[in-house]
Rosetta silent file (secondary structure, phi, psi, omega in degrees, C-alpha in Angstrom):
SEQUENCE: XXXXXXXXXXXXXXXXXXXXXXXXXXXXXXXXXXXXXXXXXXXXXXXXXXXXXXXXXXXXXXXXXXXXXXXXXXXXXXXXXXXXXXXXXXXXXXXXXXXXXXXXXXXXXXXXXXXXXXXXXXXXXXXXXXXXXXXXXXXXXXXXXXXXXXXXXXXXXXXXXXXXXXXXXXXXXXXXXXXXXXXXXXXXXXXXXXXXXXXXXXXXXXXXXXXXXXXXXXXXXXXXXXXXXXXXXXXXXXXXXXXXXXXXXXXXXXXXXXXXXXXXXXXXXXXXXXXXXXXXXXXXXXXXXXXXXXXXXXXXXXXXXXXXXXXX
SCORE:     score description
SCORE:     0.000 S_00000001
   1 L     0.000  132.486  160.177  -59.104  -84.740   38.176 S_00000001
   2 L  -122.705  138.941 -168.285  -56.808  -81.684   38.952 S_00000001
   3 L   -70.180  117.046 -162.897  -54.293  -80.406   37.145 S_00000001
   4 L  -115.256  148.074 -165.736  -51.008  -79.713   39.091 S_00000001
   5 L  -109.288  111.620  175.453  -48.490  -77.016   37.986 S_00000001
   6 L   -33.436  121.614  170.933  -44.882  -79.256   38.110 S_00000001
   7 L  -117.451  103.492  175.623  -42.786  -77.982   40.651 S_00000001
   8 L   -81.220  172.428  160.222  -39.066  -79.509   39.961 S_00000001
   9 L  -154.161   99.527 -174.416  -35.948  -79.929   42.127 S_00000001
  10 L   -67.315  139.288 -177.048  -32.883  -81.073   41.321 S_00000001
  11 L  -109.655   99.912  177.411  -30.844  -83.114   44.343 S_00000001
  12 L   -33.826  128.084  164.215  -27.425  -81.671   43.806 S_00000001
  13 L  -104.644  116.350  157.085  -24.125  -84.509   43.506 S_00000001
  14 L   -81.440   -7.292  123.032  -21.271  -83.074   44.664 S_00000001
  15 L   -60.263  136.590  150.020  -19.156  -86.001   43.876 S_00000001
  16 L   -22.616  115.989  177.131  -17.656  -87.742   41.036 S_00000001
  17 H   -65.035  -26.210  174.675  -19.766  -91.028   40.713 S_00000001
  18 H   -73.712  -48.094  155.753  -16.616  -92.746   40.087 S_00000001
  19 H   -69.817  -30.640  166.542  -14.877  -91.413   43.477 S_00000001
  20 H   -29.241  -69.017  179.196  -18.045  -91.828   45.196 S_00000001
  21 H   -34.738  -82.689 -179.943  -18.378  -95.442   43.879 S_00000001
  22 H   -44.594  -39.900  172.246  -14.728  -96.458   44.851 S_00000001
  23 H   -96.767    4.818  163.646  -15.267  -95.048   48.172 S_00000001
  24 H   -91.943  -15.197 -168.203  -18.139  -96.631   49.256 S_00000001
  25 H   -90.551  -23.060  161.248  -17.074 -100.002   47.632 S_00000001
  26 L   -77.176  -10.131  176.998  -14.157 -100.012   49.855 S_00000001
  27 L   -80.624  -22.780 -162.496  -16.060  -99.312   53.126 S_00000001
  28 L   110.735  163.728 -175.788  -18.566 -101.836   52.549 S_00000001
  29 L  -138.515  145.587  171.563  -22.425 -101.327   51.983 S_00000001
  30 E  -140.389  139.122  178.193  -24.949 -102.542   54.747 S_00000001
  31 L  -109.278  111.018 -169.242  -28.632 -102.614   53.878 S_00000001
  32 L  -107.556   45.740 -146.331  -30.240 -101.350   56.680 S_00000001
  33 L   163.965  126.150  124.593  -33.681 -101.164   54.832 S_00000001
  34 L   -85.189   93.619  141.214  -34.984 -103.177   51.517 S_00000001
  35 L   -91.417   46.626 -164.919  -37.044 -100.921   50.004 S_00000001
  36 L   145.807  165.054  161.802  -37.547 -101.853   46.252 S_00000001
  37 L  -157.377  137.212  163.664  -35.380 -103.827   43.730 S_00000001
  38 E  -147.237  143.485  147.568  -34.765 -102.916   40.104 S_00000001
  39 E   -80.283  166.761 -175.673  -32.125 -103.089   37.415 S_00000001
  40 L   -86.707  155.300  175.535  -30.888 -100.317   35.771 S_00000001
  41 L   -85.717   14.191  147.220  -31.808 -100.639   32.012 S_00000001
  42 L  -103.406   57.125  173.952  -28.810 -101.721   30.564 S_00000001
  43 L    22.936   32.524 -164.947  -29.235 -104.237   32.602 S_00000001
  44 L  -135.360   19.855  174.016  -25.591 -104.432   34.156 S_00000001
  45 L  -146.927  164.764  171.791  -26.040 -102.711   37.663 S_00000001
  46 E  -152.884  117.476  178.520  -29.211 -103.581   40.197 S_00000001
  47 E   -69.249  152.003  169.504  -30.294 -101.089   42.753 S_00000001
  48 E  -156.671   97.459  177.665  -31.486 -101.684   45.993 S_00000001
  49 E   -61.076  133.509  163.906  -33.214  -98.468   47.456 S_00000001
  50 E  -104.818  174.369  142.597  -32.621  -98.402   51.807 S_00000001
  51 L   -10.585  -59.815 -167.777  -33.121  -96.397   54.586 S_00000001
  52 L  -141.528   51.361  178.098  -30.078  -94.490   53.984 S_00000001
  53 E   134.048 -177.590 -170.323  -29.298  -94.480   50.113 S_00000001
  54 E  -121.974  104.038  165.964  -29.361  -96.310   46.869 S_00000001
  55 E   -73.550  138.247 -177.232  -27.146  -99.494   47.297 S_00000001
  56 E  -113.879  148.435  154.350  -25.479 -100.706   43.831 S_00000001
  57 E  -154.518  125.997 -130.484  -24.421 -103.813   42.783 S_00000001
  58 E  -153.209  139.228 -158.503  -22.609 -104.543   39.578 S_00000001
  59 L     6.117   64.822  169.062  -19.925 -106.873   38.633 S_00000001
  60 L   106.755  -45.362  178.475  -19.574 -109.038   41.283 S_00000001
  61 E   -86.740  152.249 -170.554  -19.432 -105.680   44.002 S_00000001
  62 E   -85.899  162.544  176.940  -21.445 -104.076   46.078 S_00000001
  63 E  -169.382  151.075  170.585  -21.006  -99.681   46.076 S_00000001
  64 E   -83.071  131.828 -159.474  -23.332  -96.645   47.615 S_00000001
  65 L   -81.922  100.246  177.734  -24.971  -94.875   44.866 S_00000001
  66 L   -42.453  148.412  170.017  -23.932  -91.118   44.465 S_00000001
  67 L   128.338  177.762 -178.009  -26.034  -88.418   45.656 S_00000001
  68 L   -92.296  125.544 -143.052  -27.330  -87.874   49.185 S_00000001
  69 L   -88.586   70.445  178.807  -28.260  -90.671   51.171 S_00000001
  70 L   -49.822  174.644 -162.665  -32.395  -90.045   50.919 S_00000001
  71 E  -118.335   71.678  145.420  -34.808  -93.086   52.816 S_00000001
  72 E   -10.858  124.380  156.129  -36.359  -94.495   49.161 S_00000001
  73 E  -134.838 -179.459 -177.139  -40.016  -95.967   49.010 S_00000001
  74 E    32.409   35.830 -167.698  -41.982  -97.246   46.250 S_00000001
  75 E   -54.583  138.849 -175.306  -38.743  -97.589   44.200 S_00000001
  76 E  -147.167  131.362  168.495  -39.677  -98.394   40.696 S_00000001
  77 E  -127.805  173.433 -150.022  -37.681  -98.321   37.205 S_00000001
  78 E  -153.686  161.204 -178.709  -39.065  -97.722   33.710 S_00000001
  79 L   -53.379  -27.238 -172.232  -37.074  -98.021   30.433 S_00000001
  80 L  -159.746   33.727  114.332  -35.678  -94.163   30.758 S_00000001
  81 E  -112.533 -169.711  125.710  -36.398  -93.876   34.522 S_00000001
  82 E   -97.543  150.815 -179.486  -36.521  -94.051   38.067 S_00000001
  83 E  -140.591  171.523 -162.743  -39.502  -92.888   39.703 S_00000001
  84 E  -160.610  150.776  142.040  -39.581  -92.868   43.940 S_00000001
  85 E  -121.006 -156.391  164.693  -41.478  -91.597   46.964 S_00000001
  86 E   116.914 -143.213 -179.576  -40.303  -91.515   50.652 S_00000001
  87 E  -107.271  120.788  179.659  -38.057  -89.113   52.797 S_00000001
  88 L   -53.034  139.156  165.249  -35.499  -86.372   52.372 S_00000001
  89 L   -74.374  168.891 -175.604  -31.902  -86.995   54.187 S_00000001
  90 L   -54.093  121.457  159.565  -31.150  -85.042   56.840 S_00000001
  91 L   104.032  -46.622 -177.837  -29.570  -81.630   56.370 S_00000001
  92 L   -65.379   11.829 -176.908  -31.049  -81.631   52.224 S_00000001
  93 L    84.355  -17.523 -160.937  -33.352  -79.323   52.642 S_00000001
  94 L   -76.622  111.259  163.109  -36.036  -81.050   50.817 S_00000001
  95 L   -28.617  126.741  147.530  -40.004  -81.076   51.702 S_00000001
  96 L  -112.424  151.024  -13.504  -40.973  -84.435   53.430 S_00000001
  97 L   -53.278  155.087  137.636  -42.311  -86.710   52.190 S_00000001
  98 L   -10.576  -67.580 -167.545  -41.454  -86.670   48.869 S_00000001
  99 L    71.084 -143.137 -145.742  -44.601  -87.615   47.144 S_00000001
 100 E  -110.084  130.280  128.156  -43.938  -88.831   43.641 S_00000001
 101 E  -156.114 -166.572 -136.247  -40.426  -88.222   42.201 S_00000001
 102 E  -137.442  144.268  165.109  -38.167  -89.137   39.190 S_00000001
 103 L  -138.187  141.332  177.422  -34.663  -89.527   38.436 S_00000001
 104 L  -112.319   18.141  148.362  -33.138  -89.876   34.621 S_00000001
 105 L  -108.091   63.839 -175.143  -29.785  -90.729   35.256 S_00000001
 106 L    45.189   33.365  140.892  -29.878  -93.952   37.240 S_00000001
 107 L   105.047   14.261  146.333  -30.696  -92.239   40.677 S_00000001
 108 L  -103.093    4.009  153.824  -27.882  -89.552   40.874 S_00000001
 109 L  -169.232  155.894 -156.586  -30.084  -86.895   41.134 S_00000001
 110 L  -119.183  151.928  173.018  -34.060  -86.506   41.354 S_00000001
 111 E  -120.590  137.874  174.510  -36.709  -84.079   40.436 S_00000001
 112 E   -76.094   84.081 -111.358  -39.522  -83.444   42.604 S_00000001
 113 E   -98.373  -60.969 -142.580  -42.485  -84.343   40.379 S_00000001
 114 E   155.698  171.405 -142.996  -45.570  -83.300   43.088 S_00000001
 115 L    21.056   45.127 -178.277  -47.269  -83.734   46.222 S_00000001
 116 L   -91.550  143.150  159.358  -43.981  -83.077   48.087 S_00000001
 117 L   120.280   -2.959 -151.513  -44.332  -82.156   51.741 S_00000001
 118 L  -144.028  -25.350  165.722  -47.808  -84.169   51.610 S_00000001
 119 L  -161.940  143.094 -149.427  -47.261  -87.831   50.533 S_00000001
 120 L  -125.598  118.320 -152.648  -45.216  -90.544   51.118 S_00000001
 121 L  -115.214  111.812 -175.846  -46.341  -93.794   48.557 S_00000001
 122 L   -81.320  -22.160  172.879  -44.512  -97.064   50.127 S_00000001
 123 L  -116.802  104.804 -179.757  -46.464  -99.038   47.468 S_00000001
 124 L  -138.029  175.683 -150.179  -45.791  -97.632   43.757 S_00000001
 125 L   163.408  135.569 -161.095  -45.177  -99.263   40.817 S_00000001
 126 E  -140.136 -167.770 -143.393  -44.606  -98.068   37.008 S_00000001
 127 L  -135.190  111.350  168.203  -45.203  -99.426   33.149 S_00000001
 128 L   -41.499  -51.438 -143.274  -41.329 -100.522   31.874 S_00000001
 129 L  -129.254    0.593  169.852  -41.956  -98.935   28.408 S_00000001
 130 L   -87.090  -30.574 -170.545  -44.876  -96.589   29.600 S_00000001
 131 L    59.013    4.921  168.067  -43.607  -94.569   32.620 S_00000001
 132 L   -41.269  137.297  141.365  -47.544  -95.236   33.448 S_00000001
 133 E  -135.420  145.888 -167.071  -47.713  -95.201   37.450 S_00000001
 134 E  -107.867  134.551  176.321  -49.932  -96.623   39.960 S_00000001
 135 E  -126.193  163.114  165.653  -49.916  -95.779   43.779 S_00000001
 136 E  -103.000  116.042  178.622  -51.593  -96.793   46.804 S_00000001
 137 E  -117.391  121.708 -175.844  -52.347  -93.638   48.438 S_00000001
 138 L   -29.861  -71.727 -154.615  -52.518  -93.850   52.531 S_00000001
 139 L  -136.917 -149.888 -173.125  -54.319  -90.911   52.826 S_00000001
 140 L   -99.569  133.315  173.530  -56.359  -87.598   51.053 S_00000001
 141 E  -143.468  167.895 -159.863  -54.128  -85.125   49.511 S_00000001
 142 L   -40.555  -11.357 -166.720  -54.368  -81.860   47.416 S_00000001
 143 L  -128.031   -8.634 -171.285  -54.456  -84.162   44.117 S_00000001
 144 E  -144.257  109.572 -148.374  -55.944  -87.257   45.364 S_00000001
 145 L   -61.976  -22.681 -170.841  -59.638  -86.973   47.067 S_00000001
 146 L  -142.933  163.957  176.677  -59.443  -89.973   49.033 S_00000001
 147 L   -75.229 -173.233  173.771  -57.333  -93.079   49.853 S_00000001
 148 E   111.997 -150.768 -141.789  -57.045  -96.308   47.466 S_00000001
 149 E  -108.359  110.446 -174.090  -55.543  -96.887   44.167 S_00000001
 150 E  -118.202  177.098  178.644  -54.461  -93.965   41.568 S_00000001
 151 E  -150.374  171.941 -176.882  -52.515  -94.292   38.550 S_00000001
 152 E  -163.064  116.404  159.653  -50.715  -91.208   36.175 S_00000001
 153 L   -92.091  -16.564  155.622  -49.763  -91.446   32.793 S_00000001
 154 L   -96.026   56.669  177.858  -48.166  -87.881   32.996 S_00000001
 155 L    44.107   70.779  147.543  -45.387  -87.847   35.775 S_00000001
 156 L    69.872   10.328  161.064  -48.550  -86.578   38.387 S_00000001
 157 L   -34.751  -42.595 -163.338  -50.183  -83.952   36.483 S_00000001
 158 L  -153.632  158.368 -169.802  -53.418  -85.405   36.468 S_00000001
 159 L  -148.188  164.955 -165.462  -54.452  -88.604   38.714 S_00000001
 160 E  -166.476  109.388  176.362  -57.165  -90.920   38.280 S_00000001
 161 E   -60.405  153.771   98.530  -58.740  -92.933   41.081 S_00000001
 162 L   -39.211  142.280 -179.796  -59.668  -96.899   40.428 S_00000001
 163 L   -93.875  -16.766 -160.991  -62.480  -98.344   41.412 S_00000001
 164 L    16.118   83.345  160.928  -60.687 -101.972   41.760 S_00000001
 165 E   -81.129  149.838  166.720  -63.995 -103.479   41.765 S_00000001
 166 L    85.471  -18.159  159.010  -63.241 -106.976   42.890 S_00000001
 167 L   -65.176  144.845 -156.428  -59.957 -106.309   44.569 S_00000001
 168 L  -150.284  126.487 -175.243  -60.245 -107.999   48.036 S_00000001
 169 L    77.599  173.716 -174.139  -57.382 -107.909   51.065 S_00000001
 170 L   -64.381  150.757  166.257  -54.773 -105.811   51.670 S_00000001
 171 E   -71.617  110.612 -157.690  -52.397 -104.678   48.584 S_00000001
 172 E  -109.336   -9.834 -160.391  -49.161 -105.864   49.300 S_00000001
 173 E  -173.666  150.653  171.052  -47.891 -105.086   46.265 S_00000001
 174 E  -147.684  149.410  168.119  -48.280 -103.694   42.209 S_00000001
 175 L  -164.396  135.099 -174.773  -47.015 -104.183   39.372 S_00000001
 176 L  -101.673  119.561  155.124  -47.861 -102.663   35.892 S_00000001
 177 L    14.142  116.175  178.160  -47.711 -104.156   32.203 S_00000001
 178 L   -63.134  -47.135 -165.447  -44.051 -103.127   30.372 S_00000001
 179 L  -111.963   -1.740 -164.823  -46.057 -102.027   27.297 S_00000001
 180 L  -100.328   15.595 -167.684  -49.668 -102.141   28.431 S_00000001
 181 L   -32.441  -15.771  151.336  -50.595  -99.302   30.980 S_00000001
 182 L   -43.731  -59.832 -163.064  -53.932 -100.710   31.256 S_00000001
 183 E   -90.961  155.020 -151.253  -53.117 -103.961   32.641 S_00000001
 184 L  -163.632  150.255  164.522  -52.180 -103.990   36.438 S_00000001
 185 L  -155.872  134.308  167.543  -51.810 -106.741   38.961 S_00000001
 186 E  -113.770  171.836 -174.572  -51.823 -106.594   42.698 S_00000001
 187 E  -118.752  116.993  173.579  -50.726 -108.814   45.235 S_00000001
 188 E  -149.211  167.118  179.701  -52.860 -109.050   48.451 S_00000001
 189 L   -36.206  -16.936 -173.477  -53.722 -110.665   51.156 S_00000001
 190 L  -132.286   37.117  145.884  -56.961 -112.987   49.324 S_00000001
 191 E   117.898 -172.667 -164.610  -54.442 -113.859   46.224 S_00000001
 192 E   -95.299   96.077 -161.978  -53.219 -112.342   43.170 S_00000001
 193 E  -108.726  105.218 -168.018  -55.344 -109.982   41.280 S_00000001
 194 L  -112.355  108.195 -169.626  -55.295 -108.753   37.596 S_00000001
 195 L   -76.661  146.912  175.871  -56.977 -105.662   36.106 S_00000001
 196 E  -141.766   37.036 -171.507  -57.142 -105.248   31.961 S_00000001
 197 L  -156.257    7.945  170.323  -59.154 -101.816   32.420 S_00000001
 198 L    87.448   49.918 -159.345  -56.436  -99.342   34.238 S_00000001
 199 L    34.244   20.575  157.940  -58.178 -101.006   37.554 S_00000001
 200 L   -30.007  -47.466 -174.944  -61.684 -100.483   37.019 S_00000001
 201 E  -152.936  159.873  179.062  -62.449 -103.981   37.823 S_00000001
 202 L   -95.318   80.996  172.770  -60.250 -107.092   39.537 S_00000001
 203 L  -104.584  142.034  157.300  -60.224 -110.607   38.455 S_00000001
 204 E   -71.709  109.168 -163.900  -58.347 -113.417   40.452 S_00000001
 205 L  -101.052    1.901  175.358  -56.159 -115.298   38.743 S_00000001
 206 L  -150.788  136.818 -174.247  -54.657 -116.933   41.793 S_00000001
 207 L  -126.508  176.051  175.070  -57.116 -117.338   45.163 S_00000001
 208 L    39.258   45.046 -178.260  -57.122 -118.165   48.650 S_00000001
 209 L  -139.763  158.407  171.994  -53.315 -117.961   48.941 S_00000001
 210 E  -117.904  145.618 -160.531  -51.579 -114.268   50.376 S_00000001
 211 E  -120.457  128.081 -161.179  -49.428 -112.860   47.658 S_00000001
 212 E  -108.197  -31.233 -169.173  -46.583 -110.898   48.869 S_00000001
 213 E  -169.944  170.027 -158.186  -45.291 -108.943   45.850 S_00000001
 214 E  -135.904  158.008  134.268  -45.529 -109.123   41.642 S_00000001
 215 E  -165.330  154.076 -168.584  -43.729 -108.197   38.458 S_00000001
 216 E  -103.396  159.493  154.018  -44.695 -108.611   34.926 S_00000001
 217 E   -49.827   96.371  162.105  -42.128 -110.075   32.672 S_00000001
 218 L    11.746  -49.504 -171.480  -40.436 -107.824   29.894 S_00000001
 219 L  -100.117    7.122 -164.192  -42.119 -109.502   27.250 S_00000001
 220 L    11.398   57.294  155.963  -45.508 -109.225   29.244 S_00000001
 221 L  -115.977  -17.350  168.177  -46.378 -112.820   28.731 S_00000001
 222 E   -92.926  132.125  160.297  -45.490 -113.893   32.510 S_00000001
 223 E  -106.364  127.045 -179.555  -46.444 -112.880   35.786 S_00000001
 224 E   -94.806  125.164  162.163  -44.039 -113.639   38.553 S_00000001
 225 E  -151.387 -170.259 -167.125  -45.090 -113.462   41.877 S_00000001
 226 E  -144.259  140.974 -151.396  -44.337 -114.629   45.412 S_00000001
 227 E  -152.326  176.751  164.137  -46.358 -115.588   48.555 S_00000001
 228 E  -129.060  150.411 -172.688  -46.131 -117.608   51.995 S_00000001
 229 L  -164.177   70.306 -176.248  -48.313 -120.312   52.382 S_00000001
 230 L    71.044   26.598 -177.030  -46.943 -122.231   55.533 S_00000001
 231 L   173.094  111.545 -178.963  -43.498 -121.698   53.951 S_00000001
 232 L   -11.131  123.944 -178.287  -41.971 -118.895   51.396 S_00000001
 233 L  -118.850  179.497  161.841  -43.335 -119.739   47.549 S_00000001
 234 L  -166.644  159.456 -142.236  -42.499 -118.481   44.464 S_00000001
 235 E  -166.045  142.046  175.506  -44.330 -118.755   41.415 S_00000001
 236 E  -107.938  167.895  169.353  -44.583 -117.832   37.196 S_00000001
 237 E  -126.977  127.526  154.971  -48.444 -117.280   36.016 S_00000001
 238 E   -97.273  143.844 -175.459  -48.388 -117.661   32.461 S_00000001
 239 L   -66.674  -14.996 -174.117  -51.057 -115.036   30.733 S_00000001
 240 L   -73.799  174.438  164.544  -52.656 -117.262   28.112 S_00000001
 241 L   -75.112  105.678 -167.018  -55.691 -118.423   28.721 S_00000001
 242 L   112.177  -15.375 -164.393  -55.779 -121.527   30.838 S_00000001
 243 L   -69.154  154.815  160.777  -52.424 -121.621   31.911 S_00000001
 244 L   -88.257  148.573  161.973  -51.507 -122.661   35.813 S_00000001
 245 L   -69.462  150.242  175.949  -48.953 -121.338   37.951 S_00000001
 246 E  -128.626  124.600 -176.928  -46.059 -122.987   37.974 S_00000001
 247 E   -84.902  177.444 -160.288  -43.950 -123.040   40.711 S_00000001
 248 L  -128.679  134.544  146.792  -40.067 -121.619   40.878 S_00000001
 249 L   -14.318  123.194  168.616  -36.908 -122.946   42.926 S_00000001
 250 L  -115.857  132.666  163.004  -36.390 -121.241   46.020 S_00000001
 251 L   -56.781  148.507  146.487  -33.078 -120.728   47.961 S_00000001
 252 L   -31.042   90.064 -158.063  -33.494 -121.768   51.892 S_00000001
 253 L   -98.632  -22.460 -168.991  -35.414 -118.622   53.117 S_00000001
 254 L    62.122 -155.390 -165.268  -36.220 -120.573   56.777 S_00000001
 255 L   -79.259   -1.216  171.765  -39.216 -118.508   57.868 S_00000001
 256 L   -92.198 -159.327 -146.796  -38.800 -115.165   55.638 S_00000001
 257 L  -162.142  153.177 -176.284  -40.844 -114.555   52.363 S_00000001
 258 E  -112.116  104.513 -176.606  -39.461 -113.040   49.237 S_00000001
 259 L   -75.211  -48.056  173.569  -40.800 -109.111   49.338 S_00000001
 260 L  -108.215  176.918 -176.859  -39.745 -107.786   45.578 S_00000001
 261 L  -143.833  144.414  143.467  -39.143 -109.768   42.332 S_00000001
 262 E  -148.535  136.048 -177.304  -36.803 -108.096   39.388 S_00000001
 263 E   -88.491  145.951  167.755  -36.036 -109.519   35.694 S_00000001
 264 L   -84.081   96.113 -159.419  -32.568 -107.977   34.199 S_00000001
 265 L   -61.002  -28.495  179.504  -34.457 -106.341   30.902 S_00000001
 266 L   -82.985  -62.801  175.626  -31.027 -107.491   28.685 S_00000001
 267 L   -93.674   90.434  154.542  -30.439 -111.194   30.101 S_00000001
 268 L   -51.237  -13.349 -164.864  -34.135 -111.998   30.534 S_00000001
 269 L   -99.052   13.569 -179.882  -33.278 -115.443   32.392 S_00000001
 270 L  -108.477  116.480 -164.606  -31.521 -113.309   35.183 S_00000001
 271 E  -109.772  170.960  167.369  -33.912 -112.707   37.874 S_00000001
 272 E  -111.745  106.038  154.958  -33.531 -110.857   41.182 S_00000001
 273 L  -153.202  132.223 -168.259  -35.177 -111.282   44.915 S_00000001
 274 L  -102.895 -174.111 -170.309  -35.100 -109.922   47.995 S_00000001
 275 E  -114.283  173.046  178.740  -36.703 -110.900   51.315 S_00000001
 276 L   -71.217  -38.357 -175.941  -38.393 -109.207   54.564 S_00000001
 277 L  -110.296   49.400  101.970  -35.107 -109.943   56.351 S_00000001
 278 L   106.243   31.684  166.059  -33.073 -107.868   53.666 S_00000001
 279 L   -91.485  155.227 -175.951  -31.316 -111.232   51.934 S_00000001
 280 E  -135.490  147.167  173.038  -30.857 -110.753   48.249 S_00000001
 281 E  -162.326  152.471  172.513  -29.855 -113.636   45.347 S_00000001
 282 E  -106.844  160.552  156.355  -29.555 -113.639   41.556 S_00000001
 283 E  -140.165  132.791 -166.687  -30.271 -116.438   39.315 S_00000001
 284 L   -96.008   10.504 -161.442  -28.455 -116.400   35.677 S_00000001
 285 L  -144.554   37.019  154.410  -31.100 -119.763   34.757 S_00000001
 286 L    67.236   33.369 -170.163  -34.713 -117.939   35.312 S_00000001
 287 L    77.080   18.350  176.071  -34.671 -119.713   39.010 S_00000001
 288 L   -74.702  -46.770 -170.781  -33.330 -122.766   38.624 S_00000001
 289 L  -138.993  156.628  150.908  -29.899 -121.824   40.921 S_00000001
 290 L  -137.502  134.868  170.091  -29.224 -118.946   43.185 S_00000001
 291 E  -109.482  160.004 -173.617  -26.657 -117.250   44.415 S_00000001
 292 E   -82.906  114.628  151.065  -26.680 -115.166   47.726 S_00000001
 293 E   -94.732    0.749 -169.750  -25.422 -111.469   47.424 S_00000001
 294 E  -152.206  127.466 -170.112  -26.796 -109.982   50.291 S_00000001
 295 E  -111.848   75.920  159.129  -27.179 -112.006   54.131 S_00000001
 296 L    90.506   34.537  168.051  -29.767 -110.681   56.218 S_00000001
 297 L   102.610  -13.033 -167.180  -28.824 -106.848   55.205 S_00000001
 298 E   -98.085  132.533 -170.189  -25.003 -107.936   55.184 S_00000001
 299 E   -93.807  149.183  133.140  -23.946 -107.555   51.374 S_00000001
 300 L   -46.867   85.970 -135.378  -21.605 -109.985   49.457 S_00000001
 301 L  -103.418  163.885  165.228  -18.996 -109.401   47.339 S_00000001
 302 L  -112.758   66.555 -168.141  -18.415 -112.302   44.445 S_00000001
 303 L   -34.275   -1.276 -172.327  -14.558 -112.393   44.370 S_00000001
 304 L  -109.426  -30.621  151.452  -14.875 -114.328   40.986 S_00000001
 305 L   -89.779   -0.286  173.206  -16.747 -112.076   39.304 S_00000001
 306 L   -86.159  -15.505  163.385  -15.271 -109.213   40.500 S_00000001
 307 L   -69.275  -42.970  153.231  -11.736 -110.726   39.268 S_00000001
 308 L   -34.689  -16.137 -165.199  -13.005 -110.661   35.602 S_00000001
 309 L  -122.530   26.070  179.339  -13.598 -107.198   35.799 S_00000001
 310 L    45.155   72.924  169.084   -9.709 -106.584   37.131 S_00000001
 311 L  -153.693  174.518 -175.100  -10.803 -105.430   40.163 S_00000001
 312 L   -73.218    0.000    0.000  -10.156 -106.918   44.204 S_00000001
């Protein structure tokens, strides 16, 4: 492995997050892009990196995220981060791609961790209570000799290939242990696939089905994940030993597929997910009920919870 000398960059706000906020939540928000879904960790706002910014949405309303409106990929959050790759907006100045960076106030401004100008990681994925991260990397770049699967326990100092023996189809998806940096699970194309060895080796813990995306559950005894299998699934894995999948309530997706899954780290039974055609829904009952905030990219507002909070 080689050792990369950090090169930061802070991405300047030149707005107030509160006028910012107010003046995006009156224009409206459009998601013209799902790339990622997380909560923030006091669980009371839930990002949804796009195309053209970090959409928010937080008591009952939708708002544009201060900060410049960069093209997010591999959005990921950790207990006291954000971590990101993807594209600079227009006009910032910024090496594209990205490569890996990090923001520690809920995404209004970023530091440029490494490999910017050189890689852009659409599949990333981090450790809740570790800041551990795993990439898929496309192609060879000054820190990583070849493509496939790397992981960094020090914000991209040092990288470390996987061998994923035993991993099989395409990687559709990752998602790493909250306290566990070790354990890993991917989602591909031949099923669901879980590493206990930093990805050294692969076992299948769900087969012959394609697995569209992952997340582990706060308490890392569940894996949630979601597939199509002549019709949109969704699905818990419990971790003991022996357990079955159990399937999960789905809203009416029609022919679309649910691309991320996110748990709300404060109300564990409030999940998040959005789809390939850029619909979004919560559930306050672990997937029992959902409601729709986001229609095909068009967001929602929820006049009843946004009247609780004195607001329109």
């Amino acid at each position: 492995m080689k050792r990369n000398t950090f090169r930061a960059m802070a991405l300047a706000v030149t707005m107030t997050p509160l006028a910012w906020l107010s003046a995006n939540a009156a224009a409206g928000v459009a998601l013209t892009h799902v790339h990622g879904l997380t909560y923030a960790a006091d669980g009371a706002t839930l990002l949804v990196p796009s195309h053209h910014g970090l959409a928010v949405y937080s008591s009952g309303q939708w708002s544009k995220a201060p900060g410049p409106e960069h093209d997010y990929m591999g959005f990921t959050g950790t207990r006291n981060a954000l971590y990101s790759s993807g594209h600079p907006a227009p006009g910032s100045g910024l090496k594209n791609p990205f490569g890996l960076i990090k923001s520690t106030d809920g995404g209004k401004s970023w530091k440029q961790l490494v490999l910017q100008g050189e890689s852009d990681f659409h599949t990333l994925a981090a450790s809740y209570g570790t800041n551990a991260v795993y990439v898929v990397n496309p192609h060879p770049n000054s820190q990583m000799g070849t493509q496939g699967v790397y992981f960094t326990t020090n914000d991209g100092e040092k990288w470390q290939r996987v061998e994923a023996a035993g991993l099989a189809g395409r990687i559709h998806g990752l998602a790493v242990h909250p306290s566990d940096s070790a354990t890993v699970a991917a989602a591909a194309d031949q099923g669901l696939f879980l590493s206990k060895d930093a990805g050294a080796s692969f076992k299948p813990v769900v087969s012959g089905k394609r697995v569209l995306a992952a997340t582990f559950t706060f308490n890392g005894n569940d894996l949630w994940w979601s597939g199509y299998d002549g019709g949109p699934t969704l699905s818990v894995l419990g971790l003991r030993s022996g357990e079955k999948p159990r399937t999960v309530n789905l809203p009416d997706l029609g022919e679309d597929a649910v691309s991320f899954i996110a748990q709300n780290p404060v109300r564990t039974s409030e999940m998040a997910i959005a789809t390939f055609k850029k619909s979004i829904f919560i559930s306050k009952n672990a997937g029992k009920s959902w409601a729709r905030i986001a229609d095909q990219g068009k967001t929602v507002v929820d006049p009843a919870v946004a009247d609780k909070k004195g607001r329109p």
